[in-house]
N, C-alpha and C positions, 0 to 999 in steps of 0.2 A: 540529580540531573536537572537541567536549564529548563524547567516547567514549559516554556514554549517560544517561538520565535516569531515574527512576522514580517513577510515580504508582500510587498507590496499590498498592505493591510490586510493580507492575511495569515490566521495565524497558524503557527504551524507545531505541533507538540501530540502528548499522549493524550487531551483533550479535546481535541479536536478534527475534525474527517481529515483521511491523507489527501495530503496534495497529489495527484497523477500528473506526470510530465512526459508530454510526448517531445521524445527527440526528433529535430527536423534531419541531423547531420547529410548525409550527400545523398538523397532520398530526392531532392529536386530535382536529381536529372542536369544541372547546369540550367535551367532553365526559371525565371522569377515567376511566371505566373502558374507553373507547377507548385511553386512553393506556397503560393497565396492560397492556394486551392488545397494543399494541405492541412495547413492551419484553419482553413473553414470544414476539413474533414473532420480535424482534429477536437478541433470545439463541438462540431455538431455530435464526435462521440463521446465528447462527458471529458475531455481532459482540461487539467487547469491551468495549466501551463505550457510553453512551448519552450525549447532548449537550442540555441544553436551552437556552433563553435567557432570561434572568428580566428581565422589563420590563414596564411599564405602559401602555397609548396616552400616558399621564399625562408619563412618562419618558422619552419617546423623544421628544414634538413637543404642539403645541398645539390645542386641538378648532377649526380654522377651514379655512373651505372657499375661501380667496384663493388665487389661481395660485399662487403659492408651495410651497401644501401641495398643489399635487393632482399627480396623478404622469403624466409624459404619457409614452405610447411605451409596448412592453414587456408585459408578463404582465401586469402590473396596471394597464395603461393606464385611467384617466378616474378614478381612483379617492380618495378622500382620504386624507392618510397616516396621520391619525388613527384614521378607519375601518376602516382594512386592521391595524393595531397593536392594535386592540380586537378586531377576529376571527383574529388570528393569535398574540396572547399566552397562555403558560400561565401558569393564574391563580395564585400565590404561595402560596393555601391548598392546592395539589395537592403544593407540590414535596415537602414531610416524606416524602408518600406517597408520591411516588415514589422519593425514594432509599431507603426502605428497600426498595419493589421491588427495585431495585439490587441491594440487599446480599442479598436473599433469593435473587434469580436469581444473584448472583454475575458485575452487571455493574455497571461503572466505570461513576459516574454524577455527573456534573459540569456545568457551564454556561456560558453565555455572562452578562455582568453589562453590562449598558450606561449605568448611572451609579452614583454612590457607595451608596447605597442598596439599589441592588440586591447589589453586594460584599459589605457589612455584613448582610445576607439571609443571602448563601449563607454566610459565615463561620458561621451560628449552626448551619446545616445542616453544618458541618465537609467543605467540598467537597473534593476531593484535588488541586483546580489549577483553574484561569482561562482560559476562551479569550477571547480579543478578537477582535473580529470585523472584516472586512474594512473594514467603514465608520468602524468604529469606531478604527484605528490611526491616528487622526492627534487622536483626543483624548489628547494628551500628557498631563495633568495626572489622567484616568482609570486609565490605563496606569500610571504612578509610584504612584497610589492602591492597585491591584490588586498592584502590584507589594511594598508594604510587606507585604502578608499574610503573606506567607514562603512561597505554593505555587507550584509550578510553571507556567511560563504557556506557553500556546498563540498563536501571532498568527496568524492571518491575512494573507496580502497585498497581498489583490485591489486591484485601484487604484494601489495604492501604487507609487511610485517609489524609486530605490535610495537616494535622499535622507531619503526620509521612512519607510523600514523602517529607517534609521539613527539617524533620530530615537527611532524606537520604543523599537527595543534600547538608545538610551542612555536613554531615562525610564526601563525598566524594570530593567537593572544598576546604575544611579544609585541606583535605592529598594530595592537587594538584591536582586534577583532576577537569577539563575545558569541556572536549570534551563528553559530554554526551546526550544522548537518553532517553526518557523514554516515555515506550509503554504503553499505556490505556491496561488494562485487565481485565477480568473475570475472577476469577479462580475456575472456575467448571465445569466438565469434563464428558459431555460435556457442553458448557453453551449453556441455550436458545436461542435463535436471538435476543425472544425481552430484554433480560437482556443485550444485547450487549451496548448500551447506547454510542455508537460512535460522537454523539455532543459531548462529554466528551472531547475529543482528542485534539482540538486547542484550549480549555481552558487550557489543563493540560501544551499546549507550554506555553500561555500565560502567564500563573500565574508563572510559572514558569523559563520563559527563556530559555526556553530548546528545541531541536528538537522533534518532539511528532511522535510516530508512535503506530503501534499495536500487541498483542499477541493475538493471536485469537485463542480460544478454540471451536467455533463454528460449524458446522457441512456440511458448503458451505460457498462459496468465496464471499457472499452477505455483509459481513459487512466489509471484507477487500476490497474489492470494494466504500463502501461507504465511509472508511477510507481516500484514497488517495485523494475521491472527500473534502472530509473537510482537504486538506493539510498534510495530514500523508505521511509520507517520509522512513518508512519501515513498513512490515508488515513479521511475524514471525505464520508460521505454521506448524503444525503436518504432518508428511510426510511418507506414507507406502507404499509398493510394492503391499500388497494386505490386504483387511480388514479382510477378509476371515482365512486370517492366525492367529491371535489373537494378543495376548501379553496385556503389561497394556493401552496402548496409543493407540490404535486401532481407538477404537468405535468413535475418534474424531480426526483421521487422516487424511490425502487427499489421494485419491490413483492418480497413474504420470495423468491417461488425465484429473483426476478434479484440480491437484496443475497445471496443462500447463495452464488452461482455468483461475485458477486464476491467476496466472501470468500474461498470456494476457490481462486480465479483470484490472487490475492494471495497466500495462504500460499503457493500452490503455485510462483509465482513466486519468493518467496524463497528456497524451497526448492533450485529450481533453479539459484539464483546460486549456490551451494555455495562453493569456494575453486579459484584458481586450480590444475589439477593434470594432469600428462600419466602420470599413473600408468595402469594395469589397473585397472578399477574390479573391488569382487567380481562386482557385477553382469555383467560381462563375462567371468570368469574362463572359463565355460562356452563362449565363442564362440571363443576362441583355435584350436581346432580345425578353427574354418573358416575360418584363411588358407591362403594355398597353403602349397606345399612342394614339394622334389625326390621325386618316385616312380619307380621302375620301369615300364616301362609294355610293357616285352616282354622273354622272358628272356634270361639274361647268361650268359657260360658264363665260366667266372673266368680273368684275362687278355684280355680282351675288352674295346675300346676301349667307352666311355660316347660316345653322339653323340643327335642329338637326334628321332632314330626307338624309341630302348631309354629315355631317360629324360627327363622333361614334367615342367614346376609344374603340380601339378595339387593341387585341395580334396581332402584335409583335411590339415593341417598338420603333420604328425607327422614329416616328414623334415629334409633341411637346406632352410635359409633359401634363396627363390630367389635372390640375390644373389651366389651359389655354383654357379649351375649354372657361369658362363664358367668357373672352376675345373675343375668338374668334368670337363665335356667336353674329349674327347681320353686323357685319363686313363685307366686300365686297372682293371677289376673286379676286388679282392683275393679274390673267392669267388664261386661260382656262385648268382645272383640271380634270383629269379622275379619273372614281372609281378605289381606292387599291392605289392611291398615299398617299405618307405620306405626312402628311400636315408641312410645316415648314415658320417661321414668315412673309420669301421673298413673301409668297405665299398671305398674309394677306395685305391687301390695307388699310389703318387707314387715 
């Protein structure tokens, strides 16, 4: 596996805290200073990156309302796709403004591209890498597109099969691209928990070589939680000011104190993977104290056999190891011993 990557100086691998990226997708509302106000929710709860998607209803599909285009089932059932791409895009004169938001708050600000157009967009805005989005990895000739730019890419998997996340990564190391990600997903909206299938994720590094992390559609921080405990190195969510307020992406968004508490719930899980180790921690140094040990527990007169009325493992640890008492016992007191002495071998006549 590729030990680690880095975007925009940071780096991103099994060594290192996961990146969190709060998705902005159509969570604005159409509106730019909702979106500002985001990305300052965003950052003030702990995420480190922000994610947009640059497209057009133009770019994505056709204005016509035949079965084909209409979406049947699901969160946006009866809906046209064009319709829902026209209230769910952010509009391309916002993005300038928003990275440098970014840079001002001092958060990774990058995007999704869904055809060549929009790539050539984020190039002028100097993005620091590419996600592909789940629908999106099976446009192979996109991928090799995105891929020339020379940034680091993100894929998605959702849908995909181990044949066609194979195809991906070969358009995208074919046109030079080395430095890539790809996120276990679900793509549905919301997805169940138990459809979440996060054992998935250090296979998908494995088999593939690749850093693995997750796009989580999910509806709480429980599986991007369990993600980081199985070595996931980012995890990517839905991000809203209030759910309350609507829009397409809502119903499977975080609102700031649930994306803070995932956040925490993540670092703090990496945290605790620490390294394999059966050392004393420092933190423990203090408790050593409260294992047992051999005590005195009534007094000895010296020559006086040890039996197990005069000497008990008893808390706190300052004597010999209980492992020692069958030793001990039988054995005869080198000196006159009082109850509540810890017993040590000087003390053992042999």
């Amino acid at each position: 596996m590729t030990p680690c990557i880095s975007i925009a100086g940071r780096n991103i691998g099994p060594g290192h805290p996961p990146l969190i990226v709060a998705e902005l997708s159509g969570n604005h509302g159409g509106h730019l200073e909702r979106a500002l106000k985001l990305m300052e929710a965003a950052k003030a709860a702990g995420a480190d990156a922000l994610k947009l998607q640059t497209y057009t209803a133009d770019t994505m599909t056709i204005d016509l309302d035949a079965p084909d285009f209409q979406i049947k089932g699901g969160l946006w059932n009866g809906r046209a796709l064009y319709d829902l791409y026209r209230e769910a895009h952010t509009p391309w004169e916002w993005h300038e403004s928003l990275f440098e938001k970014g840079k001002e708050l001092g958060l990774i600000v990058f995007s999704t591209p869904f055809d060549t157009t929009a790539t050539d967009f984020l190039e002028t805005l100097d993005t620091p890498c590419y996600k592909i989005a789940s629908f999106e990895i099976v446009d192979l000739p996109l991928i090799a597109y995105v891929a020339r730019k020379g940034k680091p890419m993100i894929i998605s998997t959702g849908m995909a099969n181990l044949s066609e996340i194979q195809d991906a990564l070969n358009a995208a190391r074919k046109s030079g691209c080395e430095q890539i990600v790809l996120l276990h997903c679900v793509s549905s909206y919301p997805a169940p928990i138990s459809d979440a299938n996060v054992r998935t994720l250090p296979h998908l590094g494995e088999t593939f070589s690749c850093i693995a992390g997750l796009s989580d559609h999910t509806q709480s921080s429980a599986a991007a939680v369990a993600s980081i405990a199985l070595g996931g190195c980012m995890v990517e969510k839905h991000f809203t000011l209030a759910r309350a307020d609507g829009g397409p992406d809502a119903a499977f968004s975080l609102e700031p104190e649930e994306f803070k508490r995932l956040v925490d719930d993540c670092k703090n899980a990496w945290r605790a993977l620490g390294h394999i180790s059966y050392e004393v921690e420092s933190s423990e140094q203090g408790s050593l104290v409260f294992r047992r040990s051999i005590y005195v527990v009534a007094d000895i007169k010296s020559g006086e056999q040890f039996n197990r009325q005069n000497v008990r493992i008893i808390r706190p640890g300052y004597g010999l190891a209980p492992k020692h008492l069958p030793t001990v016992l039988g054995q005869r007191a080198a000196r006159d011993l009082k109850r509540g002495e810890r017993l040590d071998w000087s003390d053992v006549q042999f």
